[in-house]
C-alpha positions in Angstrom: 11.4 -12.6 36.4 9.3 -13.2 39.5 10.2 -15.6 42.1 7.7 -18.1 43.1 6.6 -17.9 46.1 7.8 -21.1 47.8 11.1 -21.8 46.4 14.9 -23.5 46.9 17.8 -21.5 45.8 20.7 -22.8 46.5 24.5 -22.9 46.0 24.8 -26.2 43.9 26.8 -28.5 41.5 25.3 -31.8 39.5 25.8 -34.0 42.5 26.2 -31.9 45.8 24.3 -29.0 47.3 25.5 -26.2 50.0 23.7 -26.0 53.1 24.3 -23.2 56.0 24.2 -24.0 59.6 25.9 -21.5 62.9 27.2 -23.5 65.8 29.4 -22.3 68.5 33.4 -22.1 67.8 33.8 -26.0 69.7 31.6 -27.3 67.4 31.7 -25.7 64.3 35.5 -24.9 64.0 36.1 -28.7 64.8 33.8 -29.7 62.3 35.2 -27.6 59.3 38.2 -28.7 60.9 37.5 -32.5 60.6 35.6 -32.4 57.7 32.4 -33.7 59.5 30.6 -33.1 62.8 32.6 -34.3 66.0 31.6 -36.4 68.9 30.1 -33.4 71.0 28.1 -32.6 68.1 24.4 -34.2 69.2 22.7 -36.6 66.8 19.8 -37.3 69.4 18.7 -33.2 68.2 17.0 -31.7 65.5 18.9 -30.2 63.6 17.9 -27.6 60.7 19.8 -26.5 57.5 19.1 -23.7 55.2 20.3 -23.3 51.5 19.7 -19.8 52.1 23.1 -17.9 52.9 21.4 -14.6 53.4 18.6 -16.3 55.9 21.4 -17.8 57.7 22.9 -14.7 57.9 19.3 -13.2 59.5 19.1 -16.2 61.7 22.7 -16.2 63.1 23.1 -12.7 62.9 26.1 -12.8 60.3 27.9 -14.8 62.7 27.8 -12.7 65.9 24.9 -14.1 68.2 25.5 -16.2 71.1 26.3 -19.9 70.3 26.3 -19.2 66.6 29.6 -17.1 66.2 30.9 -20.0 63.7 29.2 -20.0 60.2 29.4 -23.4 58.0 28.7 -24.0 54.9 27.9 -27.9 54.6 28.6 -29.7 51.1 25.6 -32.5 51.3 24.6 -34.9 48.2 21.7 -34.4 46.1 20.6 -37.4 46.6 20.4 -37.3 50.3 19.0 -34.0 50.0 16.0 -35.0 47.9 15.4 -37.9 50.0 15.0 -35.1 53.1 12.3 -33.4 50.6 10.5 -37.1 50.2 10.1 -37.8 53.4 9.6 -34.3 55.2 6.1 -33.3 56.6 5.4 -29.3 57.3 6.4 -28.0 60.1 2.4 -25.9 61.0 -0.9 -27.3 60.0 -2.1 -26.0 56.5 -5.8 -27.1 55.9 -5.7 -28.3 51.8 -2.7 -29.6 52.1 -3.5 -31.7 54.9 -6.8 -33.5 55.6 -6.9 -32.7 59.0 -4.7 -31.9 62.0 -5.0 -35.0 63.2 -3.8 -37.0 60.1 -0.9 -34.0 60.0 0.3 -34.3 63.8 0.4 -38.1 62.6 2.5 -37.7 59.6 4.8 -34.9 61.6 5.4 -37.5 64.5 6.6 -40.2 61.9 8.4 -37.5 59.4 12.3 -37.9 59.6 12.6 -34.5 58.4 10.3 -31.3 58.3 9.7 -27.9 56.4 9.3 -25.2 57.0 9.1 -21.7 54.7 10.1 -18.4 56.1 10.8 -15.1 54.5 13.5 -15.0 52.6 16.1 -11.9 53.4 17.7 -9.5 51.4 21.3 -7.6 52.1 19.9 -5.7 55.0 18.4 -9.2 56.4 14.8 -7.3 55.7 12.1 -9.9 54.7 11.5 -10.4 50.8 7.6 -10.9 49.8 8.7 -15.0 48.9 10.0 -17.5 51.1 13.0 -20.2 51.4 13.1 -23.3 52.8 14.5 -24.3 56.1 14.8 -28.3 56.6 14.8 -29.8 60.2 16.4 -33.4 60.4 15.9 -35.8 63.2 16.4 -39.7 63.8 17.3 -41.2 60.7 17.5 -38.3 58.7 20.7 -36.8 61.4 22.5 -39.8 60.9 22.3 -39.9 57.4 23.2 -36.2 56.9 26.5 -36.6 59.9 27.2 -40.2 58.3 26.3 -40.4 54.5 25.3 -36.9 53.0 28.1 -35.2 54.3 30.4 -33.9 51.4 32.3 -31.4 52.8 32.2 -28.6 56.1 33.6 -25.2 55.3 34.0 -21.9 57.8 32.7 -19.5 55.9 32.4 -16.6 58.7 34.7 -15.1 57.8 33.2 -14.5 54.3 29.9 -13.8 56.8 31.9 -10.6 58.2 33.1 -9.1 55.4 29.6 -9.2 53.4 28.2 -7.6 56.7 31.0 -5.0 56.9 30.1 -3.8 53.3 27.1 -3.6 53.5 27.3 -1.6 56.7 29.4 1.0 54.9 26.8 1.1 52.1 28.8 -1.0 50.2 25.7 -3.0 48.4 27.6 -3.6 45.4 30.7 -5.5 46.3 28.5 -7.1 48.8 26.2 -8.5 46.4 29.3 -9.9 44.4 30.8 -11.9 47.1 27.3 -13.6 47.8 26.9 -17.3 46.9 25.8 -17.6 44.1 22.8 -19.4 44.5 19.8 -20.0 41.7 16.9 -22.1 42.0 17.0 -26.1 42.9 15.5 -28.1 40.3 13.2 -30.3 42.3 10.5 -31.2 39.4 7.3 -31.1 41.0 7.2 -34.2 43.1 8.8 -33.7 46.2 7.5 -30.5 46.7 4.3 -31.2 46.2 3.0 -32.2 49.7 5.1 -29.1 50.9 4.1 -26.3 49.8 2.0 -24.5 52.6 
């Protein structure tokens, strides 16, 4: 089956989805410690989550770039998540899906939350030909996701360095098995409607 171009495939259950985000080992040890993000963790940020394990993986690079060395995966509510989706506003100008850049710089200076859709990766963190979504949170949308959303904060690095060992011994196989298992979000058309670039 082909994927669709723009798409969310994620790790999820009826009422929570798994999100990936790399912080350094005094943030993001404390917060899978804690079970949520601690006081030096900064709310005043953006802050971006991807469903995306292998993308993280590309984006951190499988735990072992500077500042990133600690790999969580972050149980958030559906709920919350889809609310993020509502109220998000692209990330880049796309003319037919915005009037004009004008109306879009607008709607991107008021959005709580933005999108944006990047190649997704495969086990060699090459790009794919379709793309996964990467959602940035600021102001309200922070708190809600440190405060409300928040299910659950696991280190899964170590998970992160055995994929990459295997499949730097050629080892695709067993990599592949010990992936997330992620499949596609069911979003229904709505809140991806006035996102898809």
């Amino acid at each position: 089956m082909e994927e669709p171009r723009h798409g969310i495939r994620a790790a999820y259950t009826e009422s929570t989805i798994t999100v990936y985000q790399a912080y350094s080992p005094e943030i993001g040890l404390a917060a899978a410690h804690e079970g949520r993000f601690p006081g030096g963790w900064k709310r005043d940020r953006m802050t971006w989550i991807k469903p995306s394990f292998l993308w993280m993986m590309y984006r951190c690079g499988w735990g072992a770039k500077e500042g990133q060395e600690t790999v969580l995966a972050v149980e958030i509510d559906r709920a919350g998540f889809e609310w993020a989706l509502r109220h998000a506003c692209l990330s880049s100008y796309v003319r037919g899906v915005h009037p004009d850049r004008a109306t879009w710089q607008r709607q991107l200076k008021r959005a709580p939350a933005r999108v944006q859709w990047d190649p997704e990766r495969d086990l060699r963190l090459r790009p794919l030909p379709y793309r996964s979504l990467q959602l940035g949170l600021s102001g309200e949308a922070v708190r809600r996701y440190a405060d409300e959303w928040t299910v659950s904060i696991r280190d899964v690095t170590p998970l992160a360095h055995e994929i990459h060992a295997l499949v730097s011994g050629g080892d695709l196989g067993s990599a592949t098995r010990l992936l997330p298992r992620e499949r596609p979000y069911p979003t229904g058309d709505e809140p991806l409607a006035h996102l898809l670039g």
